[in-house]
C-alpha positions as CSV (number, residue, x, y, z in Angstrom):
1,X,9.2,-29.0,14.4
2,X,10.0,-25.2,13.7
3,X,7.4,-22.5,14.2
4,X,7.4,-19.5,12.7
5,X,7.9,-16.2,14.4
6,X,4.4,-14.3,15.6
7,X,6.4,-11.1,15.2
8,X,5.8,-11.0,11.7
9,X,2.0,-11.8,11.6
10,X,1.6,-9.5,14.9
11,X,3.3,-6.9,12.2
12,X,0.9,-7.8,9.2
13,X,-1.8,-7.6,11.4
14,X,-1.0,-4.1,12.7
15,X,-0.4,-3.1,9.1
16,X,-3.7,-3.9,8.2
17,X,-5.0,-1.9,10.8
18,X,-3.3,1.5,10.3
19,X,-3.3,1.4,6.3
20,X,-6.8,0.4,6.3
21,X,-7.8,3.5,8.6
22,X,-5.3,5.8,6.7
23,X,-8.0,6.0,3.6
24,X,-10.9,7.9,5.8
25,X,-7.9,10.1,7.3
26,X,-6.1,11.4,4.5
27,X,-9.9,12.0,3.0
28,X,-10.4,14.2,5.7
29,X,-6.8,15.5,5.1
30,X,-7.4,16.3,2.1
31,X,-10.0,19.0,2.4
32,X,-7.9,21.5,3.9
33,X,-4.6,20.7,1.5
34,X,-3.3,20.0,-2.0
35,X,-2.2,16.2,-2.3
36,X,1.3,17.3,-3.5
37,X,1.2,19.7,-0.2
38,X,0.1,17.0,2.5
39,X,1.8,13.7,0.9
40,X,5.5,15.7,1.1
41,X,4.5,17.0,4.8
42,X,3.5,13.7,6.1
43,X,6.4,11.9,4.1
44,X,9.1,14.6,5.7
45,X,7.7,14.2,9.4
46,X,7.8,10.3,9.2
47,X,11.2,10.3,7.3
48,X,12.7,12.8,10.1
49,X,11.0,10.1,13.1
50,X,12.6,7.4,11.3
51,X,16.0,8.7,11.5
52,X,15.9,10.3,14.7
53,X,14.9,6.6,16.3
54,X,17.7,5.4,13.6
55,X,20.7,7.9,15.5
56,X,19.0,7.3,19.4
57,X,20.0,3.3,19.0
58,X,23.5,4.3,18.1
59,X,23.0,3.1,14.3
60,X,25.0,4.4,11.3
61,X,22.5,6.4,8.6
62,X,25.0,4.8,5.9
63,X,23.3,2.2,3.1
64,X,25.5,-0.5,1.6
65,X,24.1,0.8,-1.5
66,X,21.1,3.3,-2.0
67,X,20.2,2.0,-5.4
68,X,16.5,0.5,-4.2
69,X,15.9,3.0,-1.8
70,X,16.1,5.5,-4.9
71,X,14.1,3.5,-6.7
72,X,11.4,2.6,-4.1
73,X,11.3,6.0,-2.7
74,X,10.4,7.5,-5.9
75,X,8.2,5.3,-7.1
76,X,7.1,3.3,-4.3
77,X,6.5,6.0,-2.2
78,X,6.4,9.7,-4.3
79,X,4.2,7.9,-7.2
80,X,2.1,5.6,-5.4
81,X,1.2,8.1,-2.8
82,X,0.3,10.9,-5.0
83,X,-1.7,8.7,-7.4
84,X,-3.7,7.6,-4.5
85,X,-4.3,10.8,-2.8
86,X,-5.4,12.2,-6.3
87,X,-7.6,9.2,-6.5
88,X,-9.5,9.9,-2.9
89,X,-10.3,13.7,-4.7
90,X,-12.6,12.1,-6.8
91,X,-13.9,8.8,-4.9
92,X,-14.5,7.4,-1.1
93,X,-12.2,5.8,1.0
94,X,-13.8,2.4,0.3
95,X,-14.0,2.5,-3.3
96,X,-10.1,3.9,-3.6
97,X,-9.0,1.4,-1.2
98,X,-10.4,-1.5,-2.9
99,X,-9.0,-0.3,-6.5
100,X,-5.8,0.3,-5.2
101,X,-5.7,-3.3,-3.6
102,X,-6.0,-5.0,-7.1
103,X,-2.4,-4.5,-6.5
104,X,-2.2,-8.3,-5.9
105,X,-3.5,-9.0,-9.4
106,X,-1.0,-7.0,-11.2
107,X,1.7,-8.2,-8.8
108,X,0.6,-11.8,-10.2
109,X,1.0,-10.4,-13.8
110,X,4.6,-8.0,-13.3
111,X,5.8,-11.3,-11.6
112,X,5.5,-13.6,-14.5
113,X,7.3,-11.3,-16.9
114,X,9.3,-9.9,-14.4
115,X,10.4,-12.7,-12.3
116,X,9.2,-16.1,-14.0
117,X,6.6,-16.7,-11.5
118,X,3.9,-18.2,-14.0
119,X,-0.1,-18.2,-12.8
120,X,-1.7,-21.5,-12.2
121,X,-5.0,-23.3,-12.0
122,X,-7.2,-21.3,-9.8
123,X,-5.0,-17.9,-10.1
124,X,-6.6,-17.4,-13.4
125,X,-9.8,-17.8,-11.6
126,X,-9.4,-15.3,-9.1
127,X,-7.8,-12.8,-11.7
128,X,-10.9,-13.7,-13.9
129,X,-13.3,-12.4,-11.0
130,X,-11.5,-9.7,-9.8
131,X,-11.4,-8.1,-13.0
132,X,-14.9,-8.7,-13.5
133,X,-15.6,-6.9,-10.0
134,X,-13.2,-4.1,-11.4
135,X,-15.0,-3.2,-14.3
136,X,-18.2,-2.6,-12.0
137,X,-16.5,-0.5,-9.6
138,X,-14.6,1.5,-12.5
139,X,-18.0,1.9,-14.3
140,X,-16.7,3.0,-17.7
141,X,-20.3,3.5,-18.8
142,X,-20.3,6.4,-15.8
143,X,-17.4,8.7,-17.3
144,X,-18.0,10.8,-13.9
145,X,-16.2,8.1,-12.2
146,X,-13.7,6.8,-14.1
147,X,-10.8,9.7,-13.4
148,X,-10.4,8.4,-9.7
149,X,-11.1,4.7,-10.3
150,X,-8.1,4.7,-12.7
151,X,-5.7,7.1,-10.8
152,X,-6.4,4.6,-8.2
153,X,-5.7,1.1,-10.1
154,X,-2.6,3.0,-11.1
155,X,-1.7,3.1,-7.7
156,X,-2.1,-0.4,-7.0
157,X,-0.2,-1.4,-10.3
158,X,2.6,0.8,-8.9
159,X,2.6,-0.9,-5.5
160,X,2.6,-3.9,-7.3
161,X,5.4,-3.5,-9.7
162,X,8.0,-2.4,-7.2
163,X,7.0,-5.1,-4.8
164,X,8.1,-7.6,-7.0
165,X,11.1,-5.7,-8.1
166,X,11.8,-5.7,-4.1
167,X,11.5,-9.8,-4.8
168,X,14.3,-9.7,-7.3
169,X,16.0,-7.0,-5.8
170,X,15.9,-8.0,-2.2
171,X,17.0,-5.6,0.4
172,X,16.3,-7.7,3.5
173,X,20.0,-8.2,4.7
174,X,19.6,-4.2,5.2
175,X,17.9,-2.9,9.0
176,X,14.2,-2.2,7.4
177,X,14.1,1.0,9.7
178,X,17.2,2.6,8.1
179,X,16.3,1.6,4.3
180,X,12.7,2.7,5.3
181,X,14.2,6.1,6.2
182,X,16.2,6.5,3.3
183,X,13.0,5.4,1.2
184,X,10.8,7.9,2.5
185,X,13.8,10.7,1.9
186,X,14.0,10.2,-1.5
187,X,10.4,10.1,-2.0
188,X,9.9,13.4,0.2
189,X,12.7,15.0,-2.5
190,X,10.4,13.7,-5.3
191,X,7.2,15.3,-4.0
192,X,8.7,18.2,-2.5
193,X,9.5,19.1,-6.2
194,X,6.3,18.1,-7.6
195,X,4.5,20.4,-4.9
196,X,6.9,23.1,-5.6
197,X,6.7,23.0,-9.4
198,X,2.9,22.8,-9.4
199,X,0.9,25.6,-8.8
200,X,-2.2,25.2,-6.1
201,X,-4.0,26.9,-3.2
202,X,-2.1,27.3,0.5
203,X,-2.7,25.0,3.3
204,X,-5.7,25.8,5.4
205,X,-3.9,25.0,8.9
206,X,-6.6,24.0,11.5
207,X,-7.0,21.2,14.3
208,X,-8.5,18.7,11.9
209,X,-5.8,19.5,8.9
210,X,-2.9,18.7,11.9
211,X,-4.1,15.9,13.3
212,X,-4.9,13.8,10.1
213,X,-1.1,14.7,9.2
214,X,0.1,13.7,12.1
215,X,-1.5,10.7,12.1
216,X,-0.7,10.2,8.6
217,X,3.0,11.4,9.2
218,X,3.8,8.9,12.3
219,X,1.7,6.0,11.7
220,X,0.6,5.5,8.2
221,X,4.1,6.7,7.2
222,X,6.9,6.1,9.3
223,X,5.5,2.8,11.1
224,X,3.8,1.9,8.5
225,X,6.1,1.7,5.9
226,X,8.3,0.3,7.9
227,X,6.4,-2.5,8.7
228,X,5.4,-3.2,5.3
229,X,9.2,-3.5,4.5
230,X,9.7,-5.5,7.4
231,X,6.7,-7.5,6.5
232,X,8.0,-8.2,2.7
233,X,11.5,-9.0,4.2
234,X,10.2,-11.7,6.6
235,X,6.7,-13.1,5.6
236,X,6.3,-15.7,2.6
237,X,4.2,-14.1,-0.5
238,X,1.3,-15.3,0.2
239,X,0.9,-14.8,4.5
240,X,1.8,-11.2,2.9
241,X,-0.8,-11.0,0.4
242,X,-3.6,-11.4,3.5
243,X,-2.7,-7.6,3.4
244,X,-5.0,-6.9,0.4
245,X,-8.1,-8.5,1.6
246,X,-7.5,-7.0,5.4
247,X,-6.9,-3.4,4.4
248,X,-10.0,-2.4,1.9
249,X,-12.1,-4.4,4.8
250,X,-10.8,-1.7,7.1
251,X,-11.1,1.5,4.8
252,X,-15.2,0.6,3.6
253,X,-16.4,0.0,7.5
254,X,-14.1,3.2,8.9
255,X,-15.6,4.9,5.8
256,X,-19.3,4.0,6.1
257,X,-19.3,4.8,10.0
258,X,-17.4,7.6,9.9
259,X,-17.9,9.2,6.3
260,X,-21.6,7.7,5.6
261,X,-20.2,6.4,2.6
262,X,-22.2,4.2,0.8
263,X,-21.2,2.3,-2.6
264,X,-24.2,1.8,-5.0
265,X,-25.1,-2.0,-5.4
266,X,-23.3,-2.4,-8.4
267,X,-20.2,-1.0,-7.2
268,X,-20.7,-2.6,-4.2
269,X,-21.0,-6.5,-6.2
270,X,-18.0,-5.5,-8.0
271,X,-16.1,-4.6,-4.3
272,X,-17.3,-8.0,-3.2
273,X,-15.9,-9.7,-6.3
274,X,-12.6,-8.3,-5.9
275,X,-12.7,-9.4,-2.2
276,X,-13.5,-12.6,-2.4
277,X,-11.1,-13.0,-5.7
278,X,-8.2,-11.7,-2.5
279,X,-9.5,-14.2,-0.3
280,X,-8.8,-17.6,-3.0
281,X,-5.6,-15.8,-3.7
282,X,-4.5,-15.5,-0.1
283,X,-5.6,-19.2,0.7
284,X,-4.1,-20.0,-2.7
285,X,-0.9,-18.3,-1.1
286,X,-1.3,-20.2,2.1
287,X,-1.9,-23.8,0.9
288,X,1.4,-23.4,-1.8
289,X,3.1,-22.7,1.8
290,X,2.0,-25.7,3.8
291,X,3.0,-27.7,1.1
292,X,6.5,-26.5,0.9
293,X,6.8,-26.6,4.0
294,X,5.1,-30.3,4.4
295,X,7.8,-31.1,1.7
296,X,11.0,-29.7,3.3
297,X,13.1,-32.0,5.9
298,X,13.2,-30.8,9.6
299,X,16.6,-29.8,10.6
């Protein structure tokens, strides 16, 4: 009987971690910089520690083709980033985090029009709750809070739409640390421009300001994305979609012990929704694997 790798899960799990902490830090980050100004600087420093561990192993910097890491840079990366850090201007941590993980949902949606991946049974159920959960945390009775909630679900339809373009365009015969490094350089070009063509306030350079980039830079950036791409490459769809439930989990504690943030009950029925509508997806995800896998000869 096979058994599957633990490197993968040890690198979901990680993942989950580091993204889920990266909401209270780039909140912090961003009261001393512009998100166009911090999400190029911590882009560029992760890009340049990608590619200087890509030259130490000896390892060409050439792509067999640099059509998805065009792609996924700019839009993966440049657009999803600054749509989120716009989003955490106007909202918490939590709240972002969990309105950027519907991402799932419209994965499930871009996938059947996109890929011919149709929803079953109890899909519709968990897209049915979730989206009831969304329309309490977006509020659109309260238009004070609707500018981040939807910069924010933009994000996570974003994520979602090139993650299932990375499905039908796959790039996992590449090394996920090179096409992460090219990613991440083509999205630094994006939001270098968009920083440079918009006008804002300078940096305010202090100890907090450089170590939230730095953190930002080499762990939430440059590991990771790279083990997100590594993660896509390697784990089936739904092992990978445990990423959406771990992640906001992560950002609303970090947030409420370190930020005091603290959602209104509403909000916070409408955050439990969503997560429980991630957890029948993710065991939805799970149990279509068993099965295929229950159903497959051993070699």
């Amino acid at each position: 009987m096979r058994k599957a790798g633990s490197a993968p899960i040890a690198a979901l799990v990680a993942m989950i971690l580091i993204w889920g902490y990266s909401w209270v830090v780039i909140k912090i980050a961003l009261r001393h910089a512009h998100p166009f100004d911090f999400a190029a600087l911590r882009v560029a420093i992760g890009c340049a520690i990608l590619v200087a561990i890509v030259k130490f192993r000896g390892r060409s910097l050439r792509l067999p083709t640099y059509r998805m890491a065009i792609f996924l840079g700019v839009i993966q990366v440049a657009l999803f980033v600054a749509l989120s850090h716009f989003a955490l201007l106007y909202a918490g941590p939590g709240k972002t985090s969990v309105l950027v993980f519907t991402m799932p949902f419209w994965m499930i949606i871009f996938a059947h029009f996109l890929i011919g991946e149709h929803m079953r049974g109890a899909q519709w159920l968990a897209v049915g709750v979730a989206l009831a959960g969304l329309v309490l945390i977006v509020a659109p009775w309260d238009l004070t809070s609707v500018t981040g909630s939807l910069l924010a679900v933009a994000a996570g339809a974003v994520w979602a739409i090139t993650a299932v373009l990375s499905k039908k365009w796959p790039v996992a015969a590449q090394d996920p640390l090179l096409f992460t490094a090219w990613q991440l350089f083509f999205g630094f070009l994006a939001l270098a421009a968009l920083a440079f063509i918009h006008p804002h306030g300078p940096i305010r350079w202090n100890f907090e300001f450089v170590w939230t980039l730095l953190f930002s830079a080499v762990m939430v950036t440059a590991i990771g994305w790279w083990l997100w791409t590594y993660v896509l490459a390697t784990t089936p769809a739904g092992v990978a979609g445990l990423n959406a439930l771990g992640i906001p989990v992560v950002a609303v504690v970090g947030s409420a012990i370190q930020l005091g943030e603290r959602p209104p009950p509403l909000e916070l029925v409408g955050m439990l929704a969503i997560g429980a509508a991630l957890g029948l997806l993710a065991w939805l995800g799970i149990r279509r694997q068993a099965q295929l896998a229950s159903a497959t000869p051993f070699d």
